[in-house]
N, C-alpha and C positions, 0 to 999 in steps of 0.2 A: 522568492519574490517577496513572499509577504518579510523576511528580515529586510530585504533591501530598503522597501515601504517604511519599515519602523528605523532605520538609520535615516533616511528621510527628512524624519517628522521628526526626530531626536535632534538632525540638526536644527531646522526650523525652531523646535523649542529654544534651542541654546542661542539663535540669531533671537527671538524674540527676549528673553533677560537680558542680553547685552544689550538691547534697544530700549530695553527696559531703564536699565540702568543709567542708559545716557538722557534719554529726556525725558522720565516722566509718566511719560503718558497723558493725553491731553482729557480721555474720556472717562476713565476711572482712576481712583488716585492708586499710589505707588502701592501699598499693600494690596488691594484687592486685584490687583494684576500679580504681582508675586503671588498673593496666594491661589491662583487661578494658573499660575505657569508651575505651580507648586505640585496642584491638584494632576494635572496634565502628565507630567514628569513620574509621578506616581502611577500612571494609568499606563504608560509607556511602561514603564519596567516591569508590571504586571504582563502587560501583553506580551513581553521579551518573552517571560519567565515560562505562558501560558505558549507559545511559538516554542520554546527549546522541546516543552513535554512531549507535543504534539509532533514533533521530530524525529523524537527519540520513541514515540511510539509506533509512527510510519515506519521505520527503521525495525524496527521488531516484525512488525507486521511484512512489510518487504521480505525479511529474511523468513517468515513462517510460508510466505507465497513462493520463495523460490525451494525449500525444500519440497513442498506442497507439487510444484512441479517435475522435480527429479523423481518422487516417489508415484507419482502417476503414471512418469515415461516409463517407468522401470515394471508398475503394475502393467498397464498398457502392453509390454513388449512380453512377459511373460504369458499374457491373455493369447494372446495372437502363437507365439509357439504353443500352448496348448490346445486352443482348436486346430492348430497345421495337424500335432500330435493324433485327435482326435479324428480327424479328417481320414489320414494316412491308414489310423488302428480299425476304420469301419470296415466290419465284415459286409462282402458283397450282399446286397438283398436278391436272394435267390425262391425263388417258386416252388410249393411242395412239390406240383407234378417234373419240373426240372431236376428239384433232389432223386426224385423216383428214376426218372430216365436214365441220369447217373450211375445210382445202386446198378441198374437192369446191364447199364452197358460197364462198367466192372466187372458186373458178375460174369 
Protein backbone atom coordinates (compact mmCIF):
# COMPACT_ATOMS: atom_id res chain seq x y z
CA UNK A 1 0.00 0.00 0.00
CA UNK A 2 2.36 2.38 1.30
CA UNK A 3 4.60 1.74 -2.44
CA UNK A 4 1.43 2.24 -4.28
CA UNK A 5 0.98 5.71 -2.06
CA UNK A 6 4.64 6.68 -3.02
CA UNK A 7 4.10 5.92 -6.97
CA UNK A 8 1.34 8.27 -6.48
CA UNK A 9 2.96 11.13 -5.27
CA UNK A 10 6.06 10.41 -7.55
CA UNK A 11 3.62 10.80 -10.25
CA UNK A 12 2.10 13.92 -8.99
CA UNK A 13 5.60 15.27 -8.52
CA UNK A 14 6.47 14.66 -12.13
CA UNK A 15 2.75 16.21 -13.27
CA UNK A 16 3.88 19.18 -11.03
CA UNK A 17 7.70 20.14 -13.02
CA UNK A 18 5.95 19.60 -16.27
CA UNK A 19 3.46 22.30 -15.11
CA UNK A 20 6.22 23.64 -13.87
CA UNK A 21 7.84 24.04 -16.79
CA UNK A 22 5.02 25.03 -19.00
CA UNK A 23 3.88 28.24 -17.09
CA UNK A 24 5.83 29.42 -14.63
CA UNK A 25 4.22 29.52 -11.78
CA UNK A 26 2.04 32.49 -10.95
CA UNK A 27 2.86 32.41 -7.03
CA UNK A 28 6.49 31.93 -6.54
CA UNK A 29 8.96 32.28 -9.15
CA UNK A 30 10.53 29.36 -11.39
CA UNK A 31 13.36 28.45 -9.10
CA UNK A 32 11.93 28.45 -5.82
CA UNK A 33 9.36 25.95 -7.06
CA UNK A 34 12.06 23.75 -8.76
CA UNK A 35 13.79 23.83 -5.83
CA UNK A 36 10.84 22.89 -3.57
CA UNK A 37 9.73 19.99 -6.35
CA UNK A 38 13.62 19.32 -5.96
CA UNK A 39 13.36 19.14 -2.13
CA UNK A 40 10.17 16.87 -2.45
CA UNK A 41 11.75 14.38 -5.02
CA UNK A 42 14.45 13.90 -2.65
CA UNK A 43 12.16 13.14 0.29
CA UNK A 44 10.26 10.65 -1.98
CA UNK A 45 13.42 8.54 -2.75
CA UNK A 46 14.39 8.62 0.76
CA UNK A 47 10.96 7.28 1.79
CA UNK A 48 11.27 4.48 -1.28
CA UNK A 49 14.64 3.62 0.16
CA UNK A 50 13.24 3.68 4.01
CA UNK A 51 9.91 1.37 2.47
CA UNK A 52 12.37 -1.23 0.68
CA UNK A 53 14.31 -1.62 4.33
CA UNK A 54 11.26 -2.04 6.04
CA UNK A 55 10.14 -4.86 3.68
CA UNK A 56 12.91 -6.50 3.62
CA UNK A 57 12.93 -6.52 7.25
CA UNK A 58 9.07 -7.71 7.44
CA UNK A 59 10.26 -10.42 5.29
CA UNK A 60 12.95 -11.67 7.74
CA UNK A 61 10.69 -11.39 10.38
CA UNK A 62 7.83 -13.32 8.48
CA UNK A 63 10.17 -16.06 7.81
CA UNK A 64 11.44 -16.07 11.67
CA UNK A 65 7.49 -16.25 12.72
CA UNK A 66 6.71 -19.13 10.39
CA UNK A 67 9.59 -21.14 11.59
CA UNK A 68 8.68 -20.01 15.05
CA UNK A 69 5.47 -21.81 14.19
CA UNK A 70 6.61 -25.16 12.72
CA UNK A 71 9.00 -25.54 15.78
CA UNK A 72 6.19 -24.91 18.30
CA UNK A 73 3.67 -27.53 16.50
CA UNK A 74 6.42 -29.88 16.58
CA UNK A 75 7.28 -29.04 20.49
CA UNK A 76 3.59 -28.89 21.18
CA UNK A 77 3.03 -32.49 19.49
CA UNK A 78 5.88 -34.07 21.29
CA UNK A 79 4.55 -32.53 24.81
CA UNK A 80 1.15 -34.19 24.39
CA UNK A 81 2.77 -37.91 23.31
CA UNK A 82 4.66 -37.51 26.35
CA UNK A 83 2.04 -36.91 28.84
CA UNK A 84 -0.18 -39.68 26.73
CA UNK A 85 3.38 -41.65 27.44
CA UNK A 86 3.11 -40.63 31.17
CA UNK A 87 -0.49 -41.19 31.60
CA UNK A 88 -0.29 -44.84 30.05
CA UNK A 89 3.33 -45.64 32.47
CA UNK A 90 1.28 -44.45 35.89
CA UNK A 91 1.34 -47.10 38.28
CA UNK A 92 -2.12 -47.74 39.81
CA UNK A 93 -2.49 -45.79 43.28
CA UNK A 94 -3.07 -48.75 45.40
CA UNK A 95 -3.78 -48.76 49.35
CA UNK A 96 -1.35 -50.15 51.98
CA UNK A 97 -4.22 -52.17 53.62
CA UNK A 98 -5.17 -53.50 49.66
CA UNK A 99 -1.33 -54.43 49.11
CA UNK A 100 -1.72 -56.34 52.59
CA UNK A 101 -4.98 -58.18 51.39
CA UNK A 102 -3.08 -59.08 48.25
CA UNK A 103 0.21 -60.55 50.00
CA UNK A 104 -2.56 -62.46 52.59
CA UNK A 105 -4.74 -63.82 49.40
CA UNK A 106 -1.32 -65.06 47.34
CA UNK A 107 -0.10 -66.53 50.17
Amino acid sequence: ELENQLTTKSKTLDELKQSLALNGGAEETPEALSLRIAELCEMVDSIVSQVAQLKTSMQSILEQWRVYDEVYAEVSLTTTRYLYCIEQCKPSVVSLEALKNQVKTLQ
